[in-house]
C-alpha positions as a LaTeX table, in Angstrom:
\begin{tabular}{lrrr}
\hline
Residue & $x$ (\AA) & $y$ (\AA) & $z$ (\AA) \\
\hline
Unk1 & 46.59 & 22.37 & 162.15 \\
Unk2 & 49.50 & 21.79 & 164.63 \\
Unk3 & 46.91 & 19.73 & 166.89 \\
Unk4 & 46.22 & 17.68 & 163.86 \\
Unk5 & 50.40 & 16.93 & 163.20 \\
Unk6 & 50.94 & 16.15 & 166.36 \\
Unk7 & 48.61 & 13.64 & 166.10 \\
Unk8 & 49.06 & 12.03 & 163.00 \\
Unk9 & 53.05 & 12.22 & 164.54 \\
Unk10 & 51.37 & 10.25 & 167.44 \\
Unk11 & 49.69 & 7.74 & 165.52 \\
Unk12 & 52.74 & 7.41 & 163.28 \\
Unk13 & 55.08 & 7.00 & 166.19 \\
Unk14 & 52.43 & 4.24 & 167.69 \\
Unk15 & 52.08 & 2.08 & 164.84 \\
Unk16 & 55.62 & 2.20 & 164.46 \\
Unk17 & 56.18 & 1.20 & 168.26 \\
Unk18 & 53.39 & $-2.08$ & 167.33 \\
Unk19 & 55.20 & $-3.02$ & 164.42 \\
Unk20 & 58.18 & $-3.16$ & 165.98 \\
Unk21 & 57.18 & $-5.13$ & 169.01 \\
Unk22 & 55.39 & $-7.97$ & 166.67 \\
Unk23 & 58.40 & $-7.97$ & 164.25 \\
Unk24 & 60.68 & $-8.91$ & 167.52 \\
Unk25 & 57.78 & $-11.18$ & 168.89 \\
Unk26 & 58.22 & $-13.16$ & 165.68 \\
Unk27 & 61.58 & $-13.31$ & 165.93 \\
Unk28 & 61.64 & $-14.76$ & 169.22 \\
Unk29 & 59.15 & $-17.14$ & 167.90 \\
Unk30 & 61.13 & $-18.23$ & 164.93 \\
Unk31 & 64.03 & $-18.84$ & 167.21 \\
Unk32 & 61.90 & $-21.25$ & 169.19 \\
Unk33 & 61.32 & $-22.92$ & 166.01 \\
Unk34 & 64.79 & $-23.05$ & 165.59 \\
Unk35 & 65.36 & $-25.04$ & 169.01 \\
Unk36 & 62.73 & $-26.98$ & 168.53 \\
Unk37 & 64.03 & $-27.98$ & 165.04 \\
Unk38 & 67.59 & $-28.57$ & 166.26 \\
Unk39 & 65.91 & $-30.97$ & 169.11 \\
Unk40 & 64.37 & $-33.26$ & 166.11 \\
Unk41 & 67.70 & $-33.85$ & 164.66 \\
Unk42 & 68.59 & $-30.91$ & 162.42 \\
Unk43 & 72.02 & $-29.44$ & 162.35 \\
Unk44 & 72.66 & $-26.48$ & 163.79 \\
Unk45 & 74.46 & $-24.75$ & 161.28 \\
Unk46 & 72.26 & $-26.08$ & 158.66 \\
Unk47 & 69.11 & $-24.98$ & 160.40 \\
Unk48 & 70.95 & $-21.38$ & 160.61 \\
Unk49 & 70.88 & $-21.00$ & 156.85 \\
Unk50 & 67.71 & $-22.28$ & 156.12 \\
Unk51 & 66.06 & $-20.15$ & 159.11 \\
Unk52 & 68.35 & $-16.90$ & 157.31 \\
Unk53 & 65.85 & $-15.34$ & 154.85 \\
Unk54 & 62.26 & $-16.30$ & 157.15 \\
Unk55 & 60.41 & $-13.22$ & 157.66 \\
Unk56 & 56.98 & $-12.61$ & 159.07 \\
Unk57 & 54.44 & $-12.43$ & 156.13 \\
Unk58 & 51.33 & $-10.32$ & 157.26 \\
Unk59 & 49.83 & $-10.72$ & 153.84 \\
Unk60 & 49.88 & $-14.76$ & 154.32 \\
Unk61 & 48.23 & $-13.97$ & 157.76 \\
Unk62 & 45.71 & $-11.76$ & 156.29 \\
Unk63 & 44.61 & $-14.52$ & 153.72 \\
Unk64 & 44.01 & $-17.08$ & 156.31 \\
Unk65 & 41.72 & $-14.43$ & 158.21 \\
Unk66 & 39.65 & $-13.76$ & 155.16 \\
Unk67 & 39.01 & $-16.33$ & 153.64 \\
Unk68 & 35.98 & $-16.37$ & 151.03 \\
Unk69 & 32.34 & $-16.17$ & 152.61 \\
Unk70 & 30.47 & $-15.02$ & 149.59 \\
Unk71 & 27.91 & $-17.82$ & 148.84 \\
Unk72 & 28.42 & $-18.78$ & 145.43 \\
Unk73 & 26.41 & $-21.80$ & 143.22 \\
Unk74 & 27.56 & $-25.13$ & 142.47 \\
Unk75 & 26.86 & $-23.97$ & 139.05 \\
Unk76 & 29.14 & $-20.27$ & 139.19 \\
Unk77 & 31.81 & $-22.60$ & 140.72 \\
Unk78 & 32.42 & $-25.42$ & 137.94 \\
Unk79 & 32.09 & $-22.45$ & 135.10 \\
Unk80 & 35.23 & $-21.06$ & 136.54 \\
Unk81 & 36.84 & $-23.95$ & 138.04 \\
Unk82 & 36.12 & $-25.72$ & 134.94 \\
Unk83 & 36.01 & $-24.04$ & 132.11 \\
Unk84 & 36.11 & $-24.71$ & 127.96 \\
Unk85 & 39.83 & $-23.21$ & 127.64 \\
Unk86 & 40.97 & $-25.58$ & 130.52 \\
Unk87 & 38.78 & $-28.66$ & 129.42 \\
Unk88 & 40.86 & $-28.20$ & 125.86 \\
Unk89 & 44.03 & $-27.71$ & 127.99 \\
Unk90 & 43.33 & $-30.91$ & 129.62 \\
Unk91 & 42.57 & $-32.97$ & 126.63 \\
Unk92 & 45.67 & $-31.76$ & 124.57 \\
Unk93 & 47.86 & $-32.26$ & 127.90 \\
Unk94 & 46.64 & $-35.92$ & 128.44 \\
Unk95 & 47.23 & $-36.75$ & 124.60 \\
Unk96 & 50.87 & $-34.98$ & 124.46 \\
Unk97 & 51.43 & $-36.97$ & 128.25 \\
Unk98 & 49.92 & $-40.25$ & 127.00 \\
Unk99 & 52.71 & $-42.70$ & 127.22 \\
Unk100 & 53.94 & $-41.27$ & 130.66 \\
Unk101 & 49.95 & $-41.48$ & 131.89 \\
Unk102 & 49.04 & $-44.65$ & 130.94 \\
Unk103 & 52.37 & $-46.18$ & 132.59 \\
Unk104 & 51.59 & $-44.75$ & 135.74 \\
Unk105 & 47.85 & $-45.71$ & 135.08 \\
Unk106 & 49.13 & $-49.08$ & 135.00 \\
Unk107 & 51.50 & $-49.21$ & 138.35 \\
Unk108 & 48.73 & $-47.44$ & 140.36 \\
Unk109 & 45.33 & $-48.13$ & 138.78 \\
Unk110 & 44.15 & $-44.62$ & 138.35 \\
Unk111 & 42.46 & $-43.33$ & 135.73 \\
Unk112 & 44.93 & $-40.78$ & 133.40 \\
Unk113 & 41.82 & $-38.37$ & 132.79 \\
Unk114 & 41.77 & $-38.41$ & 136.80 \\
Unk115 & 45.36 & $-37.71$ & 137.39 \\
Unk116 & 45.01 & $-34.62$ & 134.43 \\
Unk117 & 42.08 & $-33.42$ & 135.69 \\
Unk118 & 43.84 & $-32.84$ & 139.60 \\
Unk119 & 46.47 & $-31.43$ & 137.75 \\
Unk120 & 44.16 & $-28.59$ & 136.26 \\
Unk121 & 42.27 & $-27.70$ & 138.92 \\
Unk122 & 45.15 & $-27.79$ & 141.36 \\
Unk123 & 48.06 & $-25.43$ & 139.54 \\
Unk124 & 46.02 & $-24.93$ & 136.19 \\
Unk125 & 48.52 & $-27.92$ & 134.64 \\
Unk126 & 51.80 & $-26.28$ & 136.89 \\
Unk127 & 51.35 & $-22.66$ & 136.06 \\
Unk128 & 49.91 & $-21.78$ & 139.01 \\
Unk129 & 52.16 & $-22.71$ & 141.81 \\
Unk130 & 52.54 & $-20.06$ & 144.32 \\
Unk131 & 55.21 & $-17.76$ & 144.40 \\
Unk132 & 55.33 & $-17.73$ & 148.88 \\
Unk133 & 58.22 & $-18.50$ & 150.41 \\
Unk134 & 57.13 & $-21.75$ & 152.36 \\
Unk135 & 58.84 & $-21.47$ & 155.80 \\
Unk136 & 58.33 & $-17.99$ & 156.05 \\
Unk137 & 54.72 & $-18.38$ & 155.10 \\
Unk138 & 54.33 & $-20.91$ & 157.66 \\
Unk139 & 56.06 & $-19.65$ & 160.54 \\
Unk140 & 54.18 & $-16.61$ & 160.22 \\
Unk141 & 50.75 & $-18.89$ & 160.41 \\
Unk142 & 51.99 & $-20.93$ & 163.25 \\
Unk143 & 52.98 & $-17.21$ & 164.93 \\
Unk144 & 49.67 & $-15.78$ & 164.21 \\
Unk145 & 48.06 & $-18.69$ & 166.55 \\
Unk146 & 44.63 & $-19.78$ & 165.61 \\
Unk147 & 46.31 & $-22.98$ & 164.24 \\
Unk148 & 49.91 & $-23.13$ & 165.51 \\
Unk149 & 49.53 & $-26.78$ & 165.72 \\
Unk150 & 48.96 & $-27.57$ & 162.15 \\
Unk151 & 50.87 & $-25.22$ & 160.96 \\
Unk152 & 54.57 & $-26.15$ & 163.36 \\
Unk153 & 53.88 & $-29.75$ & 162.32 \\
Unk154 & 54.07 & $-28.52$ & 158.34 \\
Unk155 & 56.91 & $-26.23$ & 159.18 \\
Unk156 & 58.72 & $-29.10$ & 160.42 \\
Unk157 & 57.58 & $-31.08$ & 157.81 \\
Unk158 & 58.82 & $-28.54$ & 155.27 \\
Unk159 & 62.49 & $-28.64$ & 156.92 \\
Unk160 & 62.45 & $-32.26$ & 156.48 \\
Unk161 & 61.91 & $-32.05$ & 152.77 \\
Unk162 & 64.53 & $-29.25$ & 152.19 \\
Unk163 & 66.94 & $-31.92$ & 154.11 \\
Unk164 & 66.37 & $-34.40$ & 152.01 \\
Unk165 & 67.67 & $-32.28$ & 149.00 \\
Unk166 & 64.12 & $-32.51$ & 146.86 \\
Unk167 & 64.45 & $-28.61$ & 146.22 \\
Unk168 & 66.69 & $-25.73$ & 147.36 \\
Unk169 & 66.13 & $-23.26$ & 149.55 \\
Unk170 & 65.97 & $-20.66$ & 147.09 \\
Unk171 & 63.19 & $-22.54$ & 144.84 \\
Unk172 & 60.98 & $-23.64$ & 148.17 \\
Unk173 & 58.02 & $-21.41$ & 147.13 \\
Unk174 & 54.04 & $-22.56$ & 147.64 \\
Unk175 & 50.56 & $-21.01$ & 148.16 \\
Unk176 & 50.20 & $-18.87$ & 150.94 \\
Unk177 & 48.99 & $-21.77$ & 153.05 \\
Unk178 & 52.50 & $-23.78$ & 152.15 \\
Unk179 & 50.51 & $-25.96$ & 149.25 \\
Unk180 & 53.51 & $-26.65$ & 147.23 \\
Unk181 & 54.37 & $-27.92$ & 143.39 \\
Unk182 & 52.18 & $-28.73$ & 140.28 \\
Unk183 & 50.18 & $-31.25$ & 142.80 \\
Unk184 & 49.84 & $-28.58$ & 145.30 \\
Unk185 & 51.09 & $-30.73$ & 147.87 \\
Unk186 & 51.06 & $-29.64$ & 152.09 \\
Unk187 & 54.35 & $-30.63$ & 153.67 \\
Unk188 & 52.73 & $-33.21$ & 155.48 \\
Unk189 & 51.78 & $-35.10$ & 151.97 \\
Unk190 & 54.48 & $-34.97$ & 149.92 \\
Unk191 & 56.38 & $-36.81$ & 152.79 \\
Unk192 & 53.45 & $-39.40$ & 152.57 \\
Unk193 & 52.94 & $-39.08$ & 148.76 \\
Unk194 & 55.54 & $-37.34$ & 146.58 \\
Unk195 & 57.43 & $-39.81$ & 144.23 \\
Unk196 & 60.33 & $-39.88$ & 142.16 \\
Unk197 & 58.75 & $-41.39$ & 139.52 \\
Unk198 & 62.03 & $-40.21$ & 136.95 \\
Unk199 & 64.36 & $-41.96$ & 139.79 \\
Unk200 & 66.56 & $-38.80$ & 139.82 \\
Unk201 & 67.39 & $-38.89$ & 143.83 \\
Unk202 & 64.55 & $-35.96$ & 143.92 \\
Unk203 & 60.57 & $-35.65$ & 144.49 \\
Unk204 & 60.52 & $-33.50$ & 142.13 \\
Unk205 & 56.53 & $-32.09$ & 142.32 \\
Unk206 & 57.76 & $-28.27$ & 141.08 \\
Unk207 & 59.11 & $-29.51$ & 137.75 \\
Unk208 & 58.99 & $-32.78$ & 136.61 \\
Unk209 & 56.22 & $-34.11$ & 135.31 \\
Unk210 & 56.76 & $-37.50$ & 136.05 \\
Unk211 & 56.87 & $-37.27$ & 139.58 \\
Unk212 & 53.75 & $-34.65$ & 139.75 \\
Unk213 & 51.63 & $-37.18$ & 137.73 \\
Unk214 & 52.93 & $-40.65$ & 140.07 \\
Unk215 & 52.61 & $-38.26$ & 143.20 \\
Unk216 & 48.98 & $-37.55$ & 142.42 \\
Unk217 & 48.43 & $-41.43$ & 141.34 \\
Unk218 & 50.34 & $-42.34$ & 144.50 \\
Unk219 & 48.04 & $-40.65$ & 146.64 \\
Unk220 & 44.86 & $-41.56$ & 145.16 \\
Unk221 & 46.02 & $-45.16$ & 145.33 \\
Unk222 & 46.89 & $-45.43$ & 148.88 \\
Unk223 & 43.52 & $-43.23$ & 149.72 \\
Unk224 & 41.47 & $-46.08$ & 148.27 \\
Unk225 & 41.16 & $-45.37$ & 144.45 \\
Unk226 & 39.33 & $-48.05$ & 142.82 \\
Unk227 & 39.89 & $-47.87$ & 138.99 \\
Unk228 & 37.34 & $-50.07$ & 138.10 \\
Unk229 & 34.56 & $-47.51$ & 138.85 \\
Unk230 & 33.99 & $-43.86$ & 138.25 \\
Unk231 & 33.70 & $-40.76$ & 140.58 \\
Unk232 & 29.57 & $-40.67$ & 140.30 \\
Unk233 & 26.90 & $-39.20$ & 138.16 \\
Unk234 & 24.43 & $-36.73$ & 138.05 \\
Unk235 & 20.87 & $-37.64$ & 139.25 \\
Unk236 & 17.27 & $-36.15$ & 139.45 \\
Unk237 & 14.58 & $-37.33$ & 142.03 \\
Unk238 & 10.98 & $-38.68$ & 141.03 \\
Unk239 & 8.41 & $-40.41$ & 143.18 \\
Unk240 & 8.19 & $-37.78$ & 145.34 \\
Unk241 & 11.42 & $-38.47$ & 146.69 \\
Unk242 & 13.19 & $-35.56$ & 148.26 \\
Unk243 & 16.43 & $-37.27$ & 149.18 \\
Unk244 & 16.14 & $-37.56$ & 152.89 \\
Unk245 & 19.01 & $-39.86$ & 153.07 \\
Unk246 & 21.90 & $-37.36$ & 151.46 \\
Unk247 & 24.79 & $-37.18$ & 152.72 \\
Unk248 & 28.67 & $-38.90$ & 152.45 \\
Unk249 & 27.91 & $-40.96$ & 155.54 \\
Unk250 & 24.39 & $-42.60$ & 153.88 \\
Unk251 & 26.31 & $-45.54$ & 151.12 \\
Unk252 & 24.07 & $-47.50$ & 149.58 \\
Unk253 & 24.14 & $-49.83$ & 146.65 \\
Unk254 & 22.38 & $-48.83$ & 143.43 \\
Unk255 & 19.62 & $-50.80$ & 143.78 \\
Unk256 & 18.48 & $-48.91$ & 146.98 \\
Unk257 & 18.95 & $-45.19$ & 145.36 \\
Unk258 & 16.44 & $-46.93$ & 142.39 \\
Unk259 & 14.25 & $-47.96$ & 144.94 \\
Unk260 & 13.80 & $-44.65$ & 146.08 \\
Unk261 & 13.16 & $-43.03$ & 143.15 \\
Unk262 & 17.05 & $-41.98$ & 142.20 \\
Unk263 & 17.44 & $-42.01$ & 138.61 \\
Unk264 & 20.15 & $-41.46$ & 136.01 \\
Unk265 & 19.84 & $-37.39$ & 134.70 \\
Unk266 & 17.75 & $-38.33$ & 131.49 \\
Unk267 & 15.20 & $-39.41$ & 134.13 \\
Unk268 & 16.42 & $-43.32$ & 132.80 \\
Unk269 & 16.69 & $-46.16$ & 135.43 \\
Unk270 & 20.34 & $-46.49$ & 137.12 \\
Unk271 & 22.71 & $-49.17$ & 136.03 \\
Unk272 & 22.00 & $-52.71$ & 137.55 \\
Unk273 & 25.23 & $-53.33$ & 139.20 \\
Unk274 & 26.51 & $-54.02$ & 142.41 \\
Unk275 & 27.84 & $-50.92$ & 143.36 \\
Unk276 & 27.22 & $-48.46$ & 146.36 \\
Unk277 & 27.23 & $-44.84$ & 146.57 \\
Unk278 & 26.13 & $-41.47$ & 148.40 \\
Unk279 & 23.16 & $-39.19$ & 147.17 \\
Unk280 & 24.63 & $-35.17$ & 147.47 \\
Unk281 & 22.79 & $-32.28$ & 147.24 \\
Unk282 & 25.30 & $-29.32$ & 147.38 \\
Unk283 & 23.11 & $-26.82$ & 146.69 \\
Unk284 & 19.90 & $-28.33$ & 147.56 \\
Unk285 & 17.23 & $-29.75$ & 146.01 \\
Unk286 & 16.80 & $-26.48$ & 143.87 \\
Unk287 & 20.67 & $-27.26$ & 142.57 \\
Unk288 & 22.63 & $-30.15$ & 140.83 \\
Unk289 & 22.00 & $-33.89$ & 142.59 \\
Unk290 & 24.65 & $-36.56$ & 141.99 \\
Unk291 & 24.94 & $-39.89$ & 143.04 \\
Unk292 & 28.77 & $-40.21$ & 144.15 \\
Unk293 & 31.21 & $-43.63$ & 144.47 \\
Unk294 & 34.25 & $-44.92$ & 146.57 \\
Unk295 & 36.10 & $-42.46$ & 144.60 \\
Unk296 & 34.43 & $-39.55$ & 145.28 \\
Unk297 & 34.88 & $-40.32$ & 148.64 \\
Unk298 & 38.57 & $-40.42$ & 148.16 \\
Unk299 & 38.57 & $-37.40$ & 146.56 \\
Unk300 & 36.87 & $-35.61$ & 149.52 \\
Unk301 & 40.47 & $-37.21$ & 151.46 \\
Unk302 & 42.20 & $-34.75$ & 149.32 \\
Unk303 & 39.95 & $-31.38$ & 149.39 \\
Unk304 & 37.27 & $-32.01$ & 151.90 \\
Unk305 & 34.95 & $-29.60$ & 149.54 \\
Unk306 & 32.13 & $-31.28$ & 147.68 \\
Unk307 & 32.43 & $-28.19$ & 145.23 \\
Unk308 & 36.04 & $-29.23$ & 144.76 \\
Unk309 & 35.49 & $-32.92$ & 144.18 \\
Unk310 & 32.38 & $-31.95$ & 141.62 \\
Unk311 & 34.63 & $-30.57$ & 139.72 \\
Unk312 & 37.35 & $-32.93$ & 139.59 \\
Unk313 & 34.51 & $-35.45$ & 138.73 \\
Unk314 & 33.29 & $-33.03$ & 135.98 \\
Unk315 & 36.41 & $-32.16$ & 134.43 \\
Unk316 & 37.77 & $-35.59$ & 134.17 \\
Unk317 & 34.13 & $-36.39$ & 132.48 \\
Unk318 & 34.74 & $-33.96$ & 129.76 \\
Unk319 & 38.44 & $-35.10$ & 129.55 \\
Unk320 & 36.64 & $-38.15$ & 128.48 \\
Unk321 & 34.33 & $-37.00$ & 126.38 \\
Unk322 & 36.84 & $-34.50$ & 124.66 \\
Unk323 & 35.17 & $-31.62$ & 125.03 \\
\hline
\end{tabular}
């Protein structure tokens, strides 16, 4: 029994000794960011207060290690992603939002039911927006290693937009990967995307609607959003076709996809119109097909899932439909 103390003492005293050691190594890491921070142009003695309350986050680390493997269906994946509580959600949000929606519909020709249907999947309409502490959550990524690039460029991104006085310190909470606001924004975008739609001095994408809705618009629109089309439709395969030719980088127009025996889901000929698109196959031939436009493509800009886009597509479809 005293052979077994001492040894859990030993263990104890060891772990202690490890945690310890990576506490101070991320520390002396931090401070590094510090420098490095001050070299960019930060002030000092503003840099100490925002760098005050970082602290190494092995949860955050943990999440980045393990991320999900578990195979899962295109099918399992829209019926939570998408389903009939949120697609009511949506539809009451977009009426009660209407005016706002269809005036930035106007300025950046995208689609409200688009813009709502982001908005849902992203923060389930800006409930769900992370409750991490960004720099700390970053640091600690950039410490951990495996992607210290990315993650020191959105660090320093992140600075930026505290210095520019679009949120406090306090408030600067995200995702555990730094995915910030009701649009879920990296650092990195809402420097490129974020606008203060309600012209308040702030990019507000934590609280105010406006700028959450023009800062999704915004970045649709600059990614190549055409609102004169759709995001794609779903497809089944006759003729013995077994779509060879899938994939984002295959865009053909319509005619082409007909040719090769693509048609519309209810087995009907696709529309005669000059428009191109991509044949996917997430899960196969043995799951759903869809033919997908420019603006699925643009949508793959944002999450570079096909899952993710699908269901963007498909929720903004029964935004649409109202149901």
């Amino acid at each position: 029994m005293f052979v077994l103390f001492c040894s859990l003492l030993t263990s104890l005293s060891a772990y202690s000794n490890d945690a310890a050691s990576g506490e101070a190594a991320f520390l002396k890491y931090v401070d590094g960011l510090k420098k490095e921070a001050e070299a960019k142009g930060f002030e000092r003695r503003w840099l100490d207060e925002m760098f005050e309350d970082i602290t190494f986050r092995p949860t955050v680390v943990k999440a980045d290690k393990n991320q999900p493997e578990k195979k899962i269906t295109l099918d399992t994946y829209l019926a939570t992603r998408v389903p009939d509580w949120k697609v009511a959600q949506a539809v009451t949000l977009l009426n009660d939002n209407k005016t706002l929606l269809d005036e930035i519909s106007r300025e950046y020709g995208v689609q409200p039911r688009f813009i709502v249907a982001l908005w849902g999947n992203e923060s389930n309409f800006g409930k769900i927006q992370g409750n991490h502490d960004v720099l700390s959550a970053l640091s600690s990524l950039a410490f951990e290693g495996r992607r210290e690039t990315l993650f020191k460029k959105q660090f320093f991104a992140a600075l930026k937009i505290l210095s520019e006085g679009h949120i406090s310190r306090s408030e600067f909470a995200g995702s555990w990967a730094g995915a910030m606001g009701q649009s879920q924004f990296m650092p990195t975008s809402f420097l490129t995307y974020a606008v203060d739609y309600d012209k308040d001095g702030r990019k507000d994408i934590w609280q105010s609607k406006a700028d959450v809705f023009a800062s999704i618009a915004n970045y649709l629109k600059q990614e190549g959003w055409n609102n004169n089309v759709t995001w794609g439709r779903q497809v089944t395969l006759h003729q013995g076709y077994q779509g060879q030719d899938a994939g984002l980088d295959v865009f053909r127009d319509l005619s082409w996809w007909q040719g090769k025996g693509v048609r519309k889901y209810d087995g009907s000929a696709l529309p005669q119109v000059p428009v191109k698109a991509s044949l996917i196959k997430p899960d196969g031939l043995d799951g759903r097909i869809y033919l997908v436009y420019t603006n699925f493509h643009t949508l793959m800009k944002w999450n570079r899932s096909q899952y993710f886009g699908v269901s963007v597509g498909y929720l903004s479809d029964r935004i649409k439909k109202g149901q």
